[in-house]
N, C-alpha and C positions, 0 to 999 in steps of 0.2 A: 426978636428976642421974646416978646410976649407970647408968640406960636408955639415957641422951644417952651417957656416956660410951664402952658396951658399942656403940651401934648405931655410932660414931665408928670406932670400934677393926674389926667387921667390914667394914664399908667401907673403910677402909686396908687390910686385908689383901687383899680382894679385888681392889683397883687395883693392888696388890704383883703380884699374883699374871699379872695379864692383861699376857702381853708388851708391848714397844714395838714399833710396826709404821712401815714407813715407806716410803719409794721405794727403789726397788731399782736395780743397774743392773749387765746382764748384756755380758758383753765378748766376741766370735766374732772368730775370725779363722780362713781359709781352711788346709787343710795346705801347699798352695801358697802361702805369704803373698803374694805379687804377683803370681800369677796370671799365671804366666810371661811374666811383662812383659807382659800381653797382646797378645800378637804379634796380627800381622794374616792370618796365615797359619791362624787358630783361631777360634773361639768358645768358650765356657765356661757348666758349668753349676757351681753351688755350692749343696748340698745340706744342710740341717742339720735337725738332732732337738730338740725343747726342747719342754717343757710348761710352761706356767704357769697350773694348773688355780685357784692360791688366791691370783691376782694377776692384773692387768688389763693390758696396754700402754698403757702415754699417752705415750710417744713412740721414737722410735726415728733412729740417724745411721746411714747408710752414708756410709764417708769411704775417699778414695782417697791416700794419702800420698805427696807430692811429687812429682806425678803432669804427665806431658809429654811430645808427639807426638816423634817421633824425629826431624822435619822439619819446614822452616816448610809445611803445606799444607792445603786444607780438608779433613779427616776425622772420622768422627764415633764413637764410643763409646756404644753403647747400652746402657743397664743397665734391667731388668726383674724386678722381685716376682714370683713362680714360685708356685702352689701345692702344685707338689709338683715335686721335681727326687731325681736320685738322692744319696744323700749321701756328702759328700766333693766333691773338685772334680774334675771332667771336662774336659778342652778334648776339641772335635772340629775337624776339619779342614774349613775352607771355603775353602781355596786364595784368601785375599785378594778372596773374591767381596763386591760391594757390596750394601748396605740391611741391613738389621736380619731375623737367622735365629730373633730370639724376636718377630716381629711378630704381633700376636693373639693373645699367650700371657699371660697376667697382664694389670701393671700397670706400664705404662711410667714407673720414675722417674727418667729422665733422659736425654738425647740430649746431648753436650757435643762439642765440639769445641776442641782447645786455641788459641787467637787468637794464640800465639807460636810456638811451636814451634822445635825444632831444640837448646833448652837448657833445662837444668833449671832452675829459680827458685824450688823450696819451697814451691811451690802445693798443697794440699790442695784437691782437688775433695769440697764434701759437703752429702749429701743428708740433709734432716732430714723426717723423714715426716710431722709436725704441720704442718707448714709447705706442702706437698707434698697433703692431706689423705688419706695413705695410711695412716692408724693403723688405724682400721677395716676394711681389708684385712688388713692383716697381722694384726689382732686374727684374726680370721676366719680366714687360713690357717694360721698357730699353734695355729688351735682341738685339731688333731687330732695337733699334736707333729709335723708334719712341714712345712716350708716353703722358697724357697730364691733365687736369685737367678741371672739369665742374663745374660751379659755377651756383646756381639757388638762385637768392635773393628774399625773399617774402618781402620786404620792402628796402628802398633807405638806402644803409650803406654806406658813405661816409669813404672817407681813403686818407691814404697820399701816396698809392702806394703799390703792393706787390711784395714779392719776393717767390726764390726757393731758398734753396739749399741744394747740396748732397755731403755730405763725404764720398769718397772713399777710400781705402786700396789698395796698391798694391798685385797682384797676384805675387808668389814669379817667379823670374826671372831667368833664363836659368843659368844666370851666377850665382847665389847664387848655386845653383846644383850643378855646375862643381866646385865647391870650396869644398862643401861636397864629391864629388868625387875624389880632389886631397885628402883628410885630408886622405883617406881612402886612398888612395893609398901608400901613406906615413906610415901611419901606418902597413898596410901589408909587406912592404918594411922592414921596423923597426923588427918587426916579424918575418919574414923571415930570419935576417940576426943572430937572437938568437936562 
């Protein structure tokens, strides 16, 4: 009884001991938070740093807040997964030139065009990458803490700001191991002695 109760007592202690792990969810936003209106007179690069060497991605939103073409007309907003961009945000000048200046560069997540235009209405334009199947990209370009996003507006989209963000999962931990390790030792032990 004293055995059971002692092997009882180091196994509590041990699951005491081994953190909780769980989803995570990391939040970016631009120094430019709306990405100066995205005029149409610019392109944009957006650059960021982040490791997640003891977590995985399993999903991620680009979301564009309250987002709408300066006029009713067809134009398009291109946004694109970068594997490496300089960090911080950039516009450069494309004097209002048309198509897409990140074409062949990454991963096109999204081509939009506002269907109204001319007035705001509290539209959130968003991109969720599970959906999209771009998580294993971005898993992949994350690998080495550097990755980033290219934005090419054909026309002036005004917004109230955008964001990133990515949910991660922990990779299981040394110590969940050694706990599978003791169970099994115990068991053997238990076996051994029948």
């Amino acid at each position: 009884m004293r055995k059971l109760f002692l092997a009882t007592l180091v196994i509590a202690m041990t699951l005491l001991a081994v953190g909780q792990a769980g989803a995570t969810v990391y939040t970016f936003t631009p120094s430019i938070s709306n990405l100066n209106n995205l005029d149409h007179f610019q392109y944009f690069t957006w650059g960021m740093r982040w490791t997640h060497t003891n977590e995985r991605i399993v999903d991620a939103v680009l979301t564009f807040h309250n987002i709408w073409n300066w006029k009713s007309e067809p134009n398009n907003l291109y946004s694109h997964l970068l594997n490496t961009a300089p960090l911080g945000v950039y516009p450069y000048l494309d004097l209002q030139g048309g198509g897409d200046n990140f074409a062949g560069q990454g991963y096109l997540v999204g081509n939009w065009t506002d269907p109204v235009g001319g007035v705001a209405r509290g539209y959130d334009l968003t991109y969720r990458f599970s959906e999209l199947g771009l998580v294993d990209a971005l898993n992949n370009y994350a690998s080495d803490g550097r990755f980033g996003f290219g934005f090419d507006p054909d026309c002036h989209y005004y917004n109230s700001g955008v964001t990133f963000e990515i949910v991660t999962a922990p990779v299981p931990e040394p110590a969940t191991m050694g706990l599978f390790g003791l169970g099994l030792v115990g068991l053997g032990l238990i076996r051994r002695r029948k």
